[in-house]
N, C-alpha and C positions, 0 to 999 in steps of 0.2 A: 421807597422814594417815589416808584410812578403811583402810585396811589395814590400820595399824597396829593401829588402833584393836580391827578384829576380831580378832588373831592376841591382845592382849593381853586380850579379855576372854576367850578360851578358854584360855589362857593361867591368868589368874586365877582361873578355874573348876574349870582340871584339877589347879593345882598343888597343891590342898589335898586330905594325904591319904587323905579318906573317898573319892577320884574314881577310887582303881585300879582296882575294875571297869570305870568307862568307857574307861579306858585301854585295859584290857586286851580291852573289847567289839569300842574304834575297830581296833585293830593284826588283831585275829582278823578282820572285817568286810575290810577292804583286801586280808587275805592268798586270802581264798575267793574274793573277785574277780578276784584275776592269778589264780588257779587252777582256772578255768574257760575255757575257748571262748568268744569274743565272742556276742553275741546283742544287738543294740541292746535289743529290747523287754523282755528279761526281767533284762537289768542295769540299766535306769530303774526297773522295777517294784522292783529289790531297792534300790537306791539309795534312792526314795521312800521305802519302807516303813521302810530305818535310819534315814533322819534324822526321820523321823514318829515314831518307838519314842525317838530318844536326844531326841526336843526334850519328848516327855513326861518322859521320865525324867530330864531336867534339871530339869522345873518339880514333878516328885513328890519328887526328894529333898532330903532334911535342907539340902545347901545353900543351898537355895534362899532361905532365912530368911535371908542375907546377901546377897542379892543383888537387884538391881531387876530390872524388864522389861527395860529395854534393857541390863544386861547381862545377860543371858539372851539377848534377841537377837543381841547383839556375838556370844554362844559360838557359837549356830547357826549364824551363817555361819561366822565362826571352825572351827567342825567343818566344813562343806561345803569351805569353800577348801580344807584340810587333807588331809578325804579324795579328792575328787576333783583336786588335787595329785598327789593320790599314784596316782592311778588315769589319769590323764589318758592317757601314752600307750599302755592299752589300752582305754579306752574312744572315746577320739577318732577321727572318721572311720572304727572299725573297718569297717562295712559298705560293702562293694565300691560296690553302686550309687549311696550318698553321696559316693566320692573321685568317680566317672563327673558326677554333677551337680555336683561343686566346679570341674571340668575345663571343661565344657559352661557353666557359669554367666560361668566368668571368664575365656572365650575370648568368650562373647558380650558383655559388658561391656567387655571388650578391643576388641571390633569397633567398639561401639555408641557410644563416647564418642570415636571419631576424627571423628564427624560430627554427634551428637546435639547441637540446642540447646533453650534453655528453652520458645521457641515450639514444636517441637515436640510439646510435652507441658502447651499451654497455657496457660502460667503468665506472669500477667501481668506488663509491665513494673514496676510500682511494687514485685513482690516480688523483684523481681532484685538483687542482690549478691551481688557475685563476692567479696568480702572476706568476708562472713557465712557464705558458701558451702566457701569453702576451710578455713575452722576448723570447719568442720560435716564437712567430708572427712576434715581429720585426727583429731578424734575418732573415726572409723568406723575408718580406717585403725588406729587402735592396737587393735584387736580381737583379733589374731594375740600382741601382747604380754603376757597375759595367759594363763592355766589355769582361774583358778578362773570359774563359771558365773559369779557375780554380779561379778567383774570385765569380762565381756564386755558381759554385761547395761547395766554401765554407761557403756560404750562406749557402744552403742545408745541411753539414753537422755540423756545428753550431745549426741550430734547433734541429736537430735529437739529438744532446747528451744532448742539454738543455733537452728534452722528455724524454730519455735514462736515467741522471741523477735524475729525476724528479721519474720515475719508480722506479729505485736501491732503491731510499732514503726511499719510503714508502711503497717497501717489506720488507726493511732492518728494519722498523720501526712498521710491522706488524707480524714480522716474517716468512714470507712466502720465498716460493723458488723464485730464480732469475726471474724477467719478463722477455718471450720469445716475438716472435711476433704475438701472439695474442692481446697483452698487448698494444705493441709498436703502430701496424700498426693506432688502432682506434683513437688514440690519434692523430699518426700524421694528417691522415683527417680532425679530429678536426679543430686542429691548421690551417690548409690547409685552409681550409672553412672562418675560419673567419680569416688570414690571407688576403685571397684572390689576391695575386699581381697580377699587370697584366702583360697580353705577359707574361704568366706562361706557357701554353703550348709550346710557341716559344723559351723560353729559356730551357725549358728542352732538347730541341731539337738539340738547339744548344751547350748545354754542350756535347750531347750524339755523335756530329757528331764532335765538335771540341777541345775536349780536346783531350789531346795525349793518346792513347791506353794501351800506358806501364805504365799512375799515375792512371789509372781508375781502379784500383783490390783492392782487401784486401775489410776492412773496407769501405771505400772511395766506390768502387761498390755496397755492401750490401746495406750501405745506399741508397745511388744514385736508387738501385732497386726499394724500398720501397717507395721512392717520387713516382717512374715510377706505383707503382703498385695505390697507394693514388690518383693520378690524373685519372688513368682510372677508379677505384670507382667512385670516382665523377661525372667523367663524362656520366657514367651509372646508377646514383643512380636514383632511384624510393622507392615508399611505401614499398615495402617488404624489402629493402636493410637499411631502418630506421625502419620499425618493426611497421608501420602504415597503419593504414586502406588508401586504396586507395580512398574512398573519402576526408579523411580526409587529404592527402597528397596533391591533387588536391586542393583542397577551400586551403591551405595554399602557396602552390605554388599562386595562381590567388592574394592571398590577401595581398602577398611579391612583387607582381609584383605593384599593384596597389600601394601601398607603396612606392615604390623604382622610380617608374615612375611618380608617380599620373596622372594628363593630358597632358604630353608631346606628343608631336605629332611627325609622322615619318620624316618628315621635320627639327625638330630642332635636333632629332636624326643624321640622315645624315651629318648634320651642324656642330655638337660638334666633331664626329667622324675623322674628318682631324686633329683636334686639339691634338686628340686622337696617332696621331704619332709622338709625338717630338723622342720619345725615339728611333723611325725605322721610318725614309724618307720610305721607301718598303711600308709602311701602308696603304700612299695615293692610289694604286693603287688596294688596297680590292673592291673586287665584292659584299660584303654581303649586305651591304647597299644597291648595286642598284638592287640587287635582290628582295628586300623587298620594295623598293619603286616600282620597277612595280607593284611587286603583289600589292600595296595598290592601284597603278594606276590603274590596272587592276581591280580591286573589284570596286573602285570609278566607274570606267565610264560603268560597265556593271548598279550599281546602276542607273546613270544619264538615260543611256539608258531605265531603265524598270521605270521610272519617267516621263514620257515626258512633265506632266504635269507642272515639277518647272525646267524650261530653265536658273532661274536665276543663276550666278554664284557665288563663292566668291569673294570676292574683292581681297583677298591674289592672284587669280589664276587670277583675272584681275593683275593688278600690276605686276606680273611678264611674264604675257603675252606681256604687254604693252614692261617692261622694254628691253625684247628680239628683240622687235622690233627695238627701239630705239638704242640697242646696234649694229643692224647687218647696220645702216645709221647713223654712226657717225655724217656727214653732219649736214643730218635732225635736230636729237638731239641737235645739237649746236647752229644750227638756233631758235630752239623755247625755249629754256631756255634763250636765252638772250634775248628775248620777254618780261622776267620778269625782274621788276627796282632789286631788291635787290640781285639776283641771283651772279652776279658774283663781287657785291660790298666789299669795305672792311669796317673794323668798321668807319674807318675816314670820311668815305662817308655819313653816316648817321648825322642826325640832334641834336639826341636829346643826352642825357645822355648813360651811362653802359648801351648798349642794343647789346649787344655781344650773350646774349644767345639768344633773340629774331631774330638775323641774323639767328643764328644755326638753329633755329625750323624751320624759315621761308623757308629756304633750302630744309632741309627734306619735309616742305610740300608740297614744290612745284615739288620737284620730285614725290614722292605721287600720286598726282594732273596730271601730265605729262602720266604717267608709264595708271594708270586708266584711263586716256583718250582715251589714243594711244589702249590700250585694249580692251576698247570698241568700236572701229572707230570711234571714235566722235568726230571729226576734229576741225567742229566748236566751241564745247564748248572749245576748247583750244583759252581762251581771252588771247588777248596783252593788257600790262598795259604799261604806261610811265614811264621812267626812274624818278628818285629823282630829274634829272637836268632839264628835259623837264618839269615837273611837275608843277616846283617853276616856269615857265614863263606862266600857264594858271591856268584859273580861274576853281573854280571845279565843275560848270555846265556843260561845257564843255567835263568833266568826260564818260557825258553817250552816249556820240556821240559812244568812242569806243566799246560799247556793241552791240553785233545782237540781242542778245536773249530781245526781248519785256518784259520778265518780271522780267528780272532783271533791265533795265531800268524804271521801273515802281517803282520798291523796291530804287533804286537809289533818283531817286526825291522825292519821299515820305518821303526817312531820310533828303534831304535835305531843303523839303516843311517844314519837321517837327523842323527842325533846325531852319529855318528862322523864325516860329512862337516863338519859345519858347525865341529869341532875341528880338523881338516885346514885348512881353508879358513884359520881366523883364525890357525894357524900360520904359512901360506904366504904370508899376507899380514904378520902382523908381521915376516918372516923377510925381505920384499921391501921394507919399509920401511926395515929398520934398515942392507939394503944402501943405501941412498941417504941416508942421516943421519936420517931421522926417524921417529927409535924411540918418541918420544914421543906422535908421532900417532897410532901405527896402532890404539892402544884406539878412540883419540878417534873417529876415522873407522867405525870397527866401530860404538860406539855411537851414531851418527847415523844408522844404518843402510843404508850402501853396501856393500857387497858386490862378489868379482871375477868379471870375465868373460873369457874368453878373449877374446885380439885376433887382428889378420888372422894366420892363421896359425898362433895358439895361440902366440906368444912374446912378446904384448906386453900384458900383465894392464890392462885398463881399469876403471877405478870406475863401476861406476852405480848409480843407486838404486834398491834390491828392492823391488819392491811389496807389501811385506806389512803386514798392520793387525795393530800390537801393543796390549795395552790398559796403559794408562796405569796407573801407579804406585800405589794404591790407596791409600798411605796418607796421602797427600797431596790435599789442597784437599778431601776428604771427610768430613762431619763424623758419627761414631760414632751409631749408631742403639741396638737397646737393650743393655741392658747390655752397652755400649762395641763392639759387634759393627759390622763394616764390611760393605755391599753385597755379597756373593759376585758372581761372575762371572754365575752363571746369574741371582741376584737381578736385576743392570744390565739383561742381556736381556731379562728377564720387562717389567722398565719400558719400555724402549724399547719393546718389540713391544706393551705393555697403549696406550701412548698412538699410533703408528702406528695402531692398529686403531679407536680411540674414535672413535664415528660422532660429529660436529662441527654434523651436519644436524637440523634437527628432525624431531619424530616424526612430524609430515604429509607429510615429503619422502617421495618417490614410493622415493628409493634408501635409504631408513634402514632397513629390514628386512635389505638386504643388508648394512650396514656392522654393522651391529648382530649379525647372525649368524656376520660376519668375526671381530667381538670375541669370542665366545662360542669360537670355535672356537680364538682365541689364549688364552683363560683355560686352556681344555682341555688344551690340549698344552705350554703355558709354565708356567702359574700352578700348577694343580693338581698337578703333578709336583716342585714345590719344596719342599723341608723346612719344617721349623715355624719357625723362625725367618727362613727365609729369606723364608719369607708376611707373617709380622710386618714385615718389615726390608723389603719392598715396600710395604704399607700405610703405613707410616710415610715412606715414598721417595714416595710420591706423595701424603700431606700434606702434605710440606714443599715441593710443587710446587705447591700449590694444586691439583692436578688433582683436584677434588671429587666430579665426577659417577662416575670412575674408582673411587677412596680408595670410595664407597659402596658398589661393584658389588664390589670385593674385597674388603672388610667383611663382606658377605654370603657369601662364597664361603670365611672362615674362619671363621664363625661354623658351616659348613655339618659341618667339622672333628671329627673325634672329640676330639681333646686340645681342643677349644678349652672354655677356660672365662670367663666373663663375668668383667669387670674394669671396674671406675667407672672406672679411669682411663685407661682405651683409650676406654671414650665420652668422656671428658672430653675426652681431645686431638682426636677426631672432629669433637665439639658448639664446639669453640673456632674450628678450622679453617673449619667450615659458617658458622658466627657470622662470623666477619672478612670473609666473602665474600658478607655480605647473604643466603645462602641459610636465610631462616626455616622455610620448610616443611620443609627438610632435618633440620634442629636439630629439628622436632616430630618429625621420624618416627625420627631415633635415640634420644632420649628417650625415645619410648614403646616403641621395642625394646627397649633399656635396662629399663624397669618391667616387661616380659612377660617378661627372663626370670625362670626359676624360681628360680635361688640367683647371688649375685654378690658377687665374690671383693672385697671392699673391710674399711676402717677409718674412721674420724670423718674424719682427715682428707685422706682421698678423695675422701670427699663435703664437706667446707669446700670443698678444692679448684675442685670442680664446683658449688658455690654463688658462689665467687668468679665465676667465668667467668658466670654468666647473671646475675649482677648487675652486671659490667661490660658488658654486651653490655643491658643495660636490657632483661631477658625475663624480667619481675617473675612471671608467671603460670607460668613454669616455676619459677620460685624458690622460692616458697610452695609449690609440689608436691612439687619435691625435696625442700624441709625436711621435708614432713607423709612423704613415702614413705620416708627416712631411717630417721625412725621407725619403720614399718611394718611394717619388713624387722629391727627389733631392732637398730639403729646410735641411740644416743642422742646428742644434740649437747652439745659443750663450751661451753666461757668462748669460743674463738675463734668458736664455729658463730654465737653469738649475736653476736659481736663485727662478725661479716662481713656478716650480717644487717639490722641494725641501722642499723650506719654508712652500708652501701651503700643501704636504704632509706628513709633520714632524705634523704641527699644528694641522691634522688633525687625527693623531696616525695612520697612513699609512707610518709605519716601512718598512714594508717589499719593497713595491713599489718606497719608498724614495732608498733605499738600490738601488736597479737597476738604479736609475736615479746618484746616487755618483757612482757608477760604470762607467756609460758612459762617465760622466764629465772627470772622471780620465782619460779615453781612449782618451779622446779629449785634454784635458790638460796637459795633464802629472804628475798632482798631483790632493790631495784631495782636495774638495772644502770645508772647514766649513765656510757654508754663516752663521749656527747663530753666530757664534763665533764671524766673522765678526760684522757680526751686533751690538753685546754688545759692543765691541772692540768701532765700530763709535757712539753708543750712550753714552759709557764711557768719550767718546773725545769731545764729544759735549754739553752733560750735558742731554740729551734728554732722553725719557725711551722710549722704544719700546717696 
């Protein structure tokens, strides 16, 4: 409604028209701005200085005799929203050492709210409410939804009275004197903290530099101060500033970290961090990241250096070694991927059945394949195979001509020496049955897997059974993982060998470093060497086992993933599984990995979804989080967000927190929602009982 309100008195202002100068002042003013270099200080200064010259020259001309104060006011901000609208993303966050303190603020705020409580920061019990608290969050939270200054503004002063009235009601209630700002300030940090929005330092920034000078007093300043003063707490807080032992403040700090991070590595950080700017293009261009990848560069290769003894590398650093090569001879590159048949085939091209995803893997592997070659100079081992069409016109003896390497040509005839025998054999043997009448058998008994042996003498063929481990029929008793995709062979192994290896002991047992290290070394050599899907399709293999402690450690380990990109609805099936198995602490710490990352791949109702689930698992405190960060992240809730809401926290005598969620409804609707009512109303109609 205030929005409206200002867009329609400038609106009203400019349409009449004596206003083309202004018009054509505002368009000329926007265009000089993109047409400069950033400079924080001297585009506040010119910002000021226009809207200071256009709010005179609104109240000096002839319009103005039709017009009131407040609309005149409506126009001014009506012109601010407008123009900085229009200028937002090259003024926002442009200065480097702003995105480095948006990074450093909401990584410490990240740390700080997996342990911080209200005693901490003295605030006494009578002011404590968690429900006053969490609608005091989500106002802060919608900060990012917004451009224009005095909508952020009003973010900020939204929380503040929510905390303000939150105070009044329970001195008023205890009878004490009015809360001053001793009262006020620790509370706001509070809320601050587990709030947490991001590009919080770069919006206060830009409230402070571009709203108009003349709405920033009264009230509206005080406030505005006390966020200013709440952020630089924060961002100075240490042990004595929470009233904790400095060791004790450190081991929680390291153990919030591990938490929040578990094994990601500085790579996939760097990675997520681009994604990390939809809200500010500017972002891309942050130094923090490549600052912390030298230094890890740095640390790495003085390590390598004082090692001389282990030359070997990663593979990761071959493969991207490789790929750079590849990238800077386009040429090259293109010559030796079309060396492979399938490489640049389409599905039509192939032979057999649905083998769509099978193209996709084969792709990726042979990029893979290509990228580690080229990174190791090892030219030769880059074999040409024949196409699908060359193929089908030769015989597949013929196969090992194209190999140099001797011993893969030696592997080559041996499967197909082995091949040739094993069609002899079931000749000889059908051929032996059908002398004796039973012709019908000899499949039978082939496929139970007996086999012939000679007898004394070699003239009398005995059956016995081969000892060989075949694997079972896949397509059967197995049930389809994601899109319809079935366990690979290598996937089944990776699982067996991840749960063989999962240390069973606790962390005090004297032998759990070793079991522990056993796992690590089977992630290495099984997990890590698996496709993209086939990672997924194990993550998923071991949710549906329950195996939880497992499902988290390989979680972290594709998360670690260059393709990987955050999806609600891979934590959703995480947080549902951890939830069934009473593992609460588990369910908070993917949550809050969940909110640290920078961009995540969701829709409305992804996140319904993921409200269903913590409101049937009764994790009311995550509920109202997720609702208010929904928001946050620019996902607005529907008819069903507030439907699931609603019911699930009426049913569950979560009065008060229902109360705030009919409230929103209203703000978005226009009226009150009664879903039960509803609901009796369609089961009256229907004969049904709910």
């Amino acid at each position: 409604m205030e929005n409206t309100d200002v867009f329609s008195g400038l609106h009203n202002f400019l349409s009449k028209p004596s206003a083309k100068d202004f018009i054509k002042s505002i368009k000329s003013f926007i265009v000089s701005i993109l047409n400069t270099a950033p400079d924080p200080d001297k585009d506040c200064d010119a910002v000021q200085d226009f809207f200071s010259k256009m709010d005179s020259a609104f109240r000096a001309h002839t319009l103005r005799s039709g017009c009131s104060d407040d609309e005149l006011e409506n126009a001014g901000d009506g012109l601010e929203k407008y123009v900085m609208t229009k200028l937002f993303p090259r003024v926002f966050a442009s200065n480097t050492e702003d995105v480095i303190s948006d990074e450093k603020l909401f990584h410490k705020m990240s740390l700080l709210q997996q342990f911080i409580s209200p005693e901490n920061l003295d605030v006494q019990p009578n002011f404590q409410n968690q429900t006053s608290w969490l609608l005091a969050q989500k106002e802060l939270q919608k900060i990012n939804m917004y451009k224009g200054p005095r909508d952020k503004l009003m973010c900020i002063l939204r929380c503040c009275r929510v905390i303000n009235n939150l105070l009044l009601n329970a001195s008023i209630a205890s009878n004490e004197n009015a809360p001053g700002a001793d009262q006020f300030l620790p509370v706001l940090i509070y809320v601050t903290i587990k709030a947490n929005p991001p590009q919080f330092h770069s919006n206060l920034l830009y409230i402070q530099r571009y709203r108009r000078q003349s709405k920033l007093v009264g009230d509206a300043a005080y406030l505005f101060t006390n966020i200013l003063s709440a952020e630089s707490f924060i961002s100075s807080i240490d042990a004595k500033s929470l009233s904790m032992d400095e060791a004790d403040f450190e081991n929680e700090m390291e153990s919030a970290q591990a938490r929040l991070s578990g094994l990601r590595s500085q790579s996939c950080q760097t990675d997520h961090d681009a994604a990390f700017t939809a809200h500010c293009p500017k972002r891309e261009n942050t130094l923090i990241h490549a600052k912390s990848s030298d230094s890890l560069s740095a640390t790495t290769n003085e390590t390598l250096s004082t090692n001389s003894d282990t030359p070997m590398q990663r593979a990761s650093d071959l493969e991207n070694k490789g790929a750079t090569m590849l990238s800077d001879d386009g040429s090259e590159a293109t010559k030796i991927f079309q060396e492979y048949p399938y490489m640049f085939a389409s599905v039509a091209d192939l032979r057999i059945g649905d083998v769509e995803s099978l193209l996709h893997n084969y792709k990726q592997l042979v990029i893979k394949y290509v990228c580690l070659s080229k990174g190791l100079g090892d030219a030769a081992s880059l074999a040409p195979s024949l196409s699908p069409f060359q193929a089908s016109n030769k015989d597949s003896e013929n196969y090992t001509t194209l190999f140099s390497d001797k011993s893969v040509d030696d592997l080559i005839r041996a499967l197909q020496q082995g091949e040739r025998d094993n069609k002899e054999t079931e000749r000889a043997l059908t051929a032996k049955m059908e002398g004796i009448g039973l012709r019908s058998c000899g499949e039978e008994i082939l496929r139970l897997g007996f086999s012939i042996r000679g007898g004394i003498g070699g003239k009398f063929p005995v059956l016995r059974r081969a000892m060989e481990i075949k694997m079972r029929d896949r397509s059967k008793n197995r049930k389809p993982l994601q899109r319809g995709r079935m366990l690979s062979i290598e996937a089944i192994q990776a699982v067996q060998a991840l749960k063989r290896a999962n240390p069973l002991l606790p962390p005090s047992s004297p032998t759990y470093s070793s079991s522990s290290a056993l796992l690590d070394r089977v992630i290495d050599s099984k997990f890590r060497r698996l496709l993209k899907f086939d990672m997924v399709a194990v993550l998923r293999e071991l949710l549906r086992q329950n195996e939880c402690s497992l499902a988290l450690k390989v979680f972290e380990e594709i998360r670690k993933e260059y393709w990987y990109k955050p999806q609600v609805r891979l934590y959703s099936d995480m947080i549902t599984v951890m939830a069934d198995n009473s593992l609460i602490e588990e369910v908070n710490y993917i949550y809050s990995a969940m909110k640290s990352e920078k961009v995540l791949k969701a829709d409305t109702e992804d996140f319904n979804t993921l409200l269903t689930i913590l409101v049937n698992h009764k994790l009311f405190d995550l509920v109202m989080d997720c609702y208010a960060f929904m928001q946050s992240i620019g996902y607005e809730p529907d008819r069903s967000s507030f439907r699931i809401l609603v019911l699930g926290l009426e049913s569950n005598g979560e009065m008060g927190l229902s109360a705030i969620v009919r409230q929103d409804a209203h703000e978005y609707y226009g009226e009150s929602l009664e879903f039960v009512e509803e609901d009796e109303e369609n089961s009256s109609e229907t004969g049904v009982l709910i």
